[in-house]
Backbone as JSON Lines, residues from 0, in Angstrom:
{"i":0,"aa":"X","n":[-14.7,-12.42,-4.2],"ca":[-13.49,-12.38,-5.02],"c":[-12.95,-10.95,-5.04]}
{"i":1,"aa":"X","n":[-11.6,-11.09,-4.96],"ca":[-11.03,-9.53,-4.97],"c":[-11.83,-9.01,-6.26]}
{"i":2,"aa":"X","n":[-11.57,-7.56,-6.01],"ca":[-11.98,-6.62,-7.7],"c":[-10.74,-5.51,-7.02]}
{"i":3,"aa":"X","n":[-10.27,-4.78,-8.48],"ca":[-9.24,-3.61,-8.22],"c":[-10.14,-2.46,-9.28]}
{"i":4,"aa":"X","n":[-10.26,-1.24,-8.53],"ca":[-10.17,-0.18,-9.78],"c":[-9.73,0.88,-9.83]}
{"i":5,"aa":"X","n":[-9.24,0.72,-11.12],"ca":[-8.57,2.18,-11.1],"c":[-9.09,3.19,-11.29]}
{"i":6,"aa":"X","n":[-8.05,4.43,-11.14],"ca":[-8.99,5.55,-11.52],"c":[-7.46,6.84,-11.46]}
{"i":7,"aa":"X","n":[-8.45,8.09,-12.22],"ca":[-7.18,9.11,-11.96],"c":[-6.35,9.26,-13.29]}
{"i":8,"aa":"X","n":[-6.98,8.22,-14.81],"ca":[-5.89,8.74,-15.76],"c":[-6.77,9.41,-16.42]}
{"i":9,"aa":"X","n":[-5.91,10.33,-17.88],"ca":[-6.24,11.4,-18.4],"c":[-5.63,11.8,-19.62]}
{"i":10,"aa":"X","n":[-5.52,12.83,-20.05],"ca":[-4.93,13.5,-20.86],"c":[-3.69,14.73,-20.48]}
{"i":11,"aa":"X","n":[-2.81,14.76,-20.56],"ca":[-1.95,15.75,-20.01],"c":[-0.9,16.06,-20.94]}
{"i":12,"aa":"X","n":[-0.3,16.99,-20.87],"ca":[0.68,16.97,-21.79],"c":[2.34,16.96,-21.33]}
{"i":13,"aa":"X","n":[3.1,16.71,-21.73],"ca":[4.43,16.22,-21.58],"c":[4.96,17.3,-20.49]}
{"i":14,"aa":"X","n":[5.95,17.03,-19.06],"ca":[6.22,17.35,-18.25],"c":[5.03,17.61,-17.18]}
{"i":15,"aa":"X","n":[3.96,17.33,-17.67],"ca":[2.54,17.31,-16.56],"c":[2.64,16.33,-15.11]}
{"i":16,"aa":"X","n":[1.64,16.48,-14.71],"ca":[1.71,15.08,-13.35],"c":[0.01,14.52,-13.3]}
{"i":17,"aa":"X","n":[0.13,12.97,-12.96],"ca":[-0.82,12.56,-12.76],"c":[-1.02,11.89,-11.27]}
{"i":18,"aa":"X","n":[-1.95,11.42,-10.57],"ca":[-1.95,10.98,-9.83],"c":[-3.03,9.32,-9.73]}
{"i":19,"aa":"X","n":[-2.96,8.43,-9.49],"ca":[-3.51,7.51,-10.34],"c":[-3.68,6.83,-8.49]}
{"i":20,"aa":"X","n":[-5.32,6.36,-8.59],"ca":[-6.13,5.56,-7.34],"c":[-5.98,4.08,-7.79]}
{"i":21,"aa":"X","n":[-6.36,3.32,-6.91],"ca":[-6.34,1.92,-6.85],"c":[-7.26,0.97,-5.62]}
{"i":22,"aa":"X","n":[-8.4,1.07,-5.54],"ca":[-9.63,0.5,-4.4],"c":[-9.58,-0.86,-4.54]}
{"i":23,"aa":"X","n":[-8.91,-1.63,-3.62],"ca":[-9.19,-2.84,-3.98],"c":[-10.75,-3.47,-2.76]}
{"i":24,"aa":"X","n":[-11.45,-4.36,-3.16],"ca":[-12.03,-4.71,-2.57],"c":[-12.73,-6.23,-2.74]}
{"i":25,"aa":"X","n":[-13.57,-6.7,-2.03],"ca":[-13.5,-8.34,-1.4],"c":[-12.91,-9.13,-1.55]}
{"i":26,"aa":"X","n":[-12.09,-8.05,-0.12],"ca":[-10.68,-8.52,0.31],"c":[-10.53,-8.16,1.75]}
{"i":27,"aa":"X","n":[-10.35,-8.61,2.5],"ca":[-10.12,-8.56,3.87],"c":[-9.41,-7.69,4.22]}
{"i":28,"aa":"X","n":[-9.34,-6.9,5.45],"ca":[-8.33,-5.75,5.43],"c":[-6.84,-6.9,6.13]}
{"i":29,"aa":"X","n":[-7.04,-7.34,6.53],"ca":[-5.52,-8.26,7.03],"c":[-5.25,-8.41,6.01]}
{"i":30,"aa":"X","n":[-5.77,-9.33,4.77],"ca":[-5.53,-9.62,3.59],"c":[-4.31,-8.74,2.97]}
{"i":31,"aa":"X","n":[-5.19,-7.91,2.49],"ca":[-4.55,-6.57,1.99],"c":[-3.32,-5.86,2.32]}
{"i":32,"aa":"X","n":[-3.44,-5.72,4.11],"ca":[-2.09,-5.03,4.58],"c":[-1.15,-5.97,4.35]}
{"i":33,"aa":"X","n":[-1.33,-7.23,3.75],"ca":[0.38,-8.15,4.32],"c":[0.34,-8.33,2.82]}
{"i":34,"aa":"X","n":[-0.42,-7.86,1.54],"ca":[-0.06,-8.13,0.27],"c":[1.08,-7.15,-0.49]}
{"i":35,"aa":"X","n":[2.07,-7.17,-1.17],"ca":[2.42,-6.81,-1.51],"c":[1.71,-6.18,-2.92]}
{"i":36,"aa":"X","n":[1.71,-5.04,-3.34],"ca":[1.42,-4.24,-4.37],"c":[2.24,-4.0,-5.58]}
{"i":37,"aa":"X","n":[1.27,-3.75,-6.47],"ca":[2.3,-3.06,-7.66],"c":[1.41,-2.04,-8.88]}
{"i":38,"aa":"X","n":[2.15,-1.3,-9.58],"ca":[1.73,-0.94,-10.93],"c":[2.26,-1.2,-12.14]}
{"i":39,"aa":"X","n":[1.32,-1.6,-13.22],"ca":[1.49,-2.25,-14.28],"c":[0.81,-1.18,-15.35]}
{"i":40,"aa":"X","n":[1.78,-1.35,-16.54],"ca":[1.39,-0.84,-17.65],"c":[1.19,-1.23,-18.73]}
{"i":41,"aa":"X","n":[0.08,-1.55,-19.92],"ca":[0.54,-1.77,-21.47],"c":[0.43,-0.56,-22.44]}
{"i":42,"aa":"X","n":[1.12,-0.37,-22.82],"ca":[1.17,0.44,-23.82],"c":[0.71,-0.2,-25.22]}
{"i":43,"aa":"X","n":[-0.03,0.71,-26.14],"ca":[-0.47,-0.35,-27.57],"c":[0.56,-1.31,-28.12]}
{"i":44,"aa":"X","n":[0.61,-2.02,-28.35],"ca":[1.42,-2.96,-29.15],"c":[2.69,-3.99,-28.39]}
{"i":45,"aa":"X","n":[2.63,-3.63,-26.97],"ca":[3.09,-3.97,-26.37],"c":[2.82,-4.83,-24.91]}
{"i":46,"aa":"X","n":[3.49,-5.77,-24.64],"ca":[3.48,-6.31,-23.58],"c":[2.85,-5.85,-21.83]}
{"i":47,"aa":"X","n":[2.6,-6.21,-21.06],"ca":[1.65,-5.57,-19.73],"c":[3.44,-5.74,-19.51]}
{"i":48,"aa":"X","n":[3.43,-4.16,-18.7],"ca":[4.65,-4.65,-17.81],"c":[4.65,-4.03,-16.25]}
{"i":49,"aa":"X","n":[5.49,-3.68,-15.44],"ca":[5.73,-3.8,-13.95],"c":[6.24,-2.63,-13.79]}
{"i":50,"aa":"X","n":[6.05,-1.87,-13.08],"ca":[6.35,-0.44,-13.41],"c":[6.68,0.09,-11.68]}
{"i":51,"aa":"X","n":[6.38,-0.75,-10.7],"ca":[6.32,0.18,-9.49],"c":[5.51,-0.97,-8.32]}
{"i":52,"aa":"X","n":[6.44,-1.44,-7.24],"ca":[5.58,-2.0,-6.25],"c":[5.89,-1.32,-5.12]}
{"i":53,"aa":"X","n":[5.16,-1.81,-4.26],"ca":[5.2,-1.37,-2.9],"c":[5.31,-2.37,-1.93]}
{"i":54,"aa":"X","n":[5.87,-2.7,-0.64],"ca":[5.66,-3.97,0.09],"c":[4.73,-3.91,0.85]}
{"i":55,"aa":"X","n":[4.36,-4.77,1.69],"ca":[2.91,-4.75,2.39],"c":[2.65,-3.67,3.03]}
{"i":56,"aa":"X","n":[4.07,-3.7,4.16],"ca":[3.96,-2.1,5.21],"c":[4.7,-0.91,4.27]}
{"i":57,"aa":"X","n":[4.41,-0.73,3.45],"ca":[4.7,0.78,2.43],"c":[5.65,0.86,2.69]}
{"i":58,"aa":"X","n":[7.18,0.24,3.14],"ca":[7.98,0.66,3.37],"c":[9.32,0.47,2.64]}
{"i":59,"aa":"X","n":[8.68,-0.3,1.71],"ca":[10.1,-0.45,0.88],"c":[9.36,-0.66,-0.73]}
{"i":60,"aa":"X","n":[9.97,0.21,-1.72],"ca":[9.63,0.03,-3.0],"c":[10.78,0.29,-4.19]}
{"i":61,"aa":"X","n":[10.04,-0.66,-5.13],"ca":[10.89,-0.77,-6.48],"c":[10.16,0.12,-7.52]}
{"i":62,"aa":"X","n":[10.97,0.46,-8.39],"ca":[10.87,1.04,-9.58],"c":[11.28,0.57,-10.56]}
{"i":63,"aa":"X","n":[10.51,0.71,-11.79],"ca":[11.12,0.13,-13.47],"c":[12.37,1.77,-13.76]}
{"i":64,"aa":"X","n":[13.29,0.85,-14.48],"ca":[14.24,2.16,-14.58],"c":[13.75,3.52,-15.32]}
{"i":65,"aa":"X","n":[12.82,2.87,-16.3],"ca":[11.94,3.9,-17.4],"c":[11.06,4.64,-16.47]}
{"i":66,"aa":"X","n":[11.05,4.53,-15.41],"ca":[9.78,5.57,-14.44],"c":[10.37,6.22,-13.14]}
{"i":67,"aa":"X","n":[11.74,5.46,-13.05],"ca":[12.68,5.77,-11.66],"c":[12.83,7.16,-11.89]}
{"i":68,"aa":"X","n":[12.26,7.69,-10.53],"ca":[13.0,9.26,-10.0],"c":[11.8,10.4,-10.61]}
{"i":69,"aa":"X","n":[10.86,9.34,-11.2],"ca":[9.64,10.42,-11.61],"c":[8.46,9.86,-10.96]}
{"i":70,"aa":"X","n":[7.94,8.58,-10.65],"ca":[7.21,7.72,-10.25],"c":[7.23,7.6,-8.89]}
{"i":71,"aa":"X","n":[6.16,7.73,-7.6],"ca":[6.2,7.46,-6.6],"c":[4.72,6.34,-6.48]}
{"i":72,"aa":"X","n":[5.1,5.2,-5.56],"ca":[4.05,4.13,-4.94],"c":[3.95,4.53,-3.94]}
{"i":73,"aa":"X","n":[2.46,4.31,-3.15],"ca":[1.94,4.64,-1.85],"c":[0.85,3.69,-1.63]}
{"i":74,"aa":"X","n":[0.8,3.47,-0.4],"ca":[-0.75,2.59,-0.12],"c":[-0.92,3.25,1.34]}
{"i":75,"aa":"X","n":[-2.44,3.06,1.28],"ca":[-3.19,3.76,3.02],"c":[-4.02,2.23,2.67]}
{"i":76,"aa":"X","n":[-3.37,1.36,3.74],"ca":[-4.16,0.25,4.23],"c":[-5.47,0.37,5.33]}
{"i":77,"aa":"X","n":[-5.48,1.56,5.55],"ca":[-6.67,1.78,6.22],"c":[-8.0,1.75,4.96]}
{"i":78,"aa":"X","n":[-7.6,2.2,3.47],"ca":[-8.73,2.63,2.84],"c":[-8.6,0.96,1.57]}
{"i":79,"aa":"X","n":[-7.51,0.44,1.52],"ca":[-7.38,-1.19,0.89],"c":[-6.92,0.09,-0.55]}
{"i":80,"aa":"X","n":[-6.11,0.88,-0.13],"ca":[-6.1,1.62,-1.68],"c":[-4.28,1.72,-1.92]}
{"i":81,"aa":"X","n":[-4.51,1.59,-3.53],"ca":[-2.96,2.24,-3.63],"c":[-2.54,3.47,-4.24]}
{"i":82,"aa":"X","n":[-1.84,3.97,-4.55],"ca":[-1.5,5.21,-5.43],"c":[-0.41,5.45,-6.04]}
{"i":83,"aa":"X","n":[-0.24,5.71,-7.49],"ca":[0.71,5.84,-8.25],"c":[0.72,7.34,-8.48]}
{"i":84,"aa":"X","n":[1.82,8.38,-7.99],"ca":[2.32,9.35,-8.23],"c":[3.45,9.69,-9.23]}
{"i":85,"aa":"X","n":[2.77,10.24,-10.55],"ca":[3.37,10.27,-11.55],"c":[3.99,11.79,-12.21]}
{"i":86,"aa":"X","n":[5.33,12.03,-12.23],"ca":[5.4,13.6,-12.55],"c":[6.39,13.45,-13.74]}
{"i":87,"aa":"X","n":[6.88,14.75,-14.37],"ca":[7.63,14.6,-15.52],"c":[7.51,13.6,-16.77]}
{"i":88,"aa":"X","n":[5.53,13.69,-16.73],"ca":[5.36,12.64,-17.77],"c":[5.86,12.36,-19.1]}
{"i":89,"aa":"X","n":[6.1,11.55,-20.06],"ca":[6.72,11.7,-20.81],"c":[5.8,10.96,-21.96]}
{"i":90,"aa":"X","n":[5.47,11.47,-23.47],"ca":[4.81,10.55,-24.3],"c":[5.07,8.7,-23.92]}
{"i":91,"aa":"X","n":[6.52,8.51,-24.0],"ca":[6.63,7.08,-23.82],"c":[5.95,6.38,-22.74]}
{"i":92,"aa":"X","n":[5.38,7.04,-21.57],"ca":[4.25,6.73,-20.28],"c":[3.01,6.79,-20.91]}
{"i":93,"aa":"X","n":[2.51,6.88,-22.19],"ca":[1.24,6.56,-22.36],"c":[0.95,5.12,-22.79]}
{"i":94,"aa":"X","n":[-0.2,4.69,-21.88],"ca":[-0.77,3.49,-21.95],"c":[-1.45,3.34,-20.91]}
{"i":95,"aa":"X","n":[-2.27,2.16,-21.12],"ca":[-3.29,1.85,-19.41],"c":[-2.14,1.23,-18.54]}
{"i":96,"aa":"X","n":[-2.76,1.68,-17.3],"ca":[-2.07,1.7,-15.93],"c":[-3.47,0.73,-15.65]}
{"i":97,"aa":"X","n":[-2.78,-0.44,-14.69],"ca":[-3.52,-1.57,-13.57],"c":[-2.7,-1.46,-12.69]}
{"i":98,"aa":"X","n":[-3.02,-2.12,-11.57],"ca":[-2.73,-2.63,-10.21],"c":[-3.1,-3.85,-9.47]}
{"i":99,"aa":"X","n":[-2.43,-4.46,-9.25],"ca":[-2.85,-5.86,-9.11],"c":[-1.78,-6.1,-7.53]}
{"i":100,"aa":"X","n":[-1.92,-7.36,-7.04],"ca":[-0.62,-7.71,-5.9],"c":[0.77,-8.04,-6.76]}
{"i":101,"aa":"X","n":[1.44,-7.72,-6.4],"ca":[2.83,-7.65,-6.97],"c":[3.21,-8.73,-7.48]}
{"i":102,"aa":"X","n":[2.79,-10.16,-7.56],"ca":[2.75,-10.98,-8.15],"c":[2.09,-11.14,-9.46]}
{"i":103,"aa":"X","n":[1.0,-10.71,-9.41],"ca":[0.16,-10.55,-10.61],"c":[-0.87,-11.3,-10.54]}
{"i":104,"aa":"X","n":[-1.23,-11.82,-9.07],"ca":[-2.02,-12.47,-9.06],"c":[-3.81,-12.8,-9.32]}
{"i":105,"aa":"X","n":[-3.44,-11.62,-8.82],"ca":[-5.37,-10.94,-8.79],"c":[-6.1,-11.35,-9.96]}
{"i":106,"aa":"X","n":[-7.39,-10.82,-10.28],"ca":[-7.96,-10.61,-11.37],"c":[-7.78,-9.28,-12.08]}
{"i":107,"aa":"X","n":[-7.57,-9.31,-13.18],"ca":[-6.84,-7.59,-13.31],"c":[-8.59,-6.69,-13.73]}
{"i":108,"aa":"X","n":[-8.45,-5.51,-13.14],"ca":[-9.33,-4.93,-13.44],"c":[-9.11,-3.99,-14.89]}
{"i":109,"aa":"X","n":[-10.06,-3.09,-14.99],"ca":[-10.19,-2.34,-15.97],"c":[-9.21,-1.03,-16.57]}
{"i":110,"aa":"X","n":[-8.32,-1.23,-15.76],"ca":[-6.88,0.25,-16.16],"c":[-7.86,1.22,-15.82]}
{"i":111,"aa":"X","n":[-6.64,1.83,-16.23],"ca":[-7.25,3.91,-16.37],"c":[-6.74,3.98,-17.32]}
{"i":112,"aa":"X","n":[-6.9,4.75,-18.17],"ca":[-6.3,5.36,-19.9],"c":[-4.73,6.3,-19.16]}
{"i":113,"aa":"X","n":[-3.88,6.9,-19.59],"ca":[-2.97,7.48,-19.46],"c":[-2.7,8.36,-20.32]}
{"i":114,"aa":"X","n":[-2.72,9.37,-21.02],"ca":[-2.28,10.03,-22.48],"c":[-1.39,11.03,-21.94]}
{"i":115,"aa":"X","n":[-0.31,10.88,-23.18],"ca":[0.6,11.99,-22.61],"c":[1.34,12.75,-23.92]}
{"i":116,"aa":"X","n":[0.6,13.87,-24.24],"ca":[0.38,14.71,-25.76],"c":[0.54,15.83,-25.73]}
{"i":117,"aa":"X","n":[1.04,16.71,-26.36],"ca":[1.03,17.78,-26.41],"c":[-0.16,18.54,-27.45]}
């Protein structure tokens, strides 16, 4: 069965950058390269939401407007990994970060924490 984990969140303080991993594994590497990706966030009290995908061949991606122009998606299908490049953080970006296939299909793994404080 697939597993995803994350890794890479922290504590930082406002205008900082994070960089956030994503290992997916038992999962086939064909599997993987033709899945489409994404990143997901909940923040406390709030809903999981969609923050950033990627398409299978990394070549075309969306953004949530709340993360557009600060937020970059990446995947190296050689390693089944993804990466969320995060700069100009802002308090309202704190919450756990997942990654799942852009559908939401997966089993969701364990987040990374995110804090963003001065």
């Amino acid at each position: 069965q697939v597993q995803v984990v994350e890794s890479g969140g922290g504590l930082v303080q406002p205008g900082g950058s994070l960089r956030l991993s994503c290992a997916a594994s038992g999962i086939s590497d064909r599997i993987f390269r033709i899945t489409a990706m994404g990143w997901y966030r909940q923040a406390p009290g709030k809903q999981r939401e969609l923050v950033a995908t990627i398409s299978f061949g990394g070549t075309a991606t969306n953004f949530a407007d709340s993360v557009k122009g600060r937020f970059t998606i990446s995947r190296d299908n050689r390693k089944n990994t993804v990466y969320l490049q995060m700069n100009s953080l802002k308090p309202e970006d704190t919450a756990v970060y997942y990654c799942n296939a852009a559908d939401g299909t997966w089993p969701w793994g364990q987040g990374t924490q995110v804090t963003i404080s001065s």
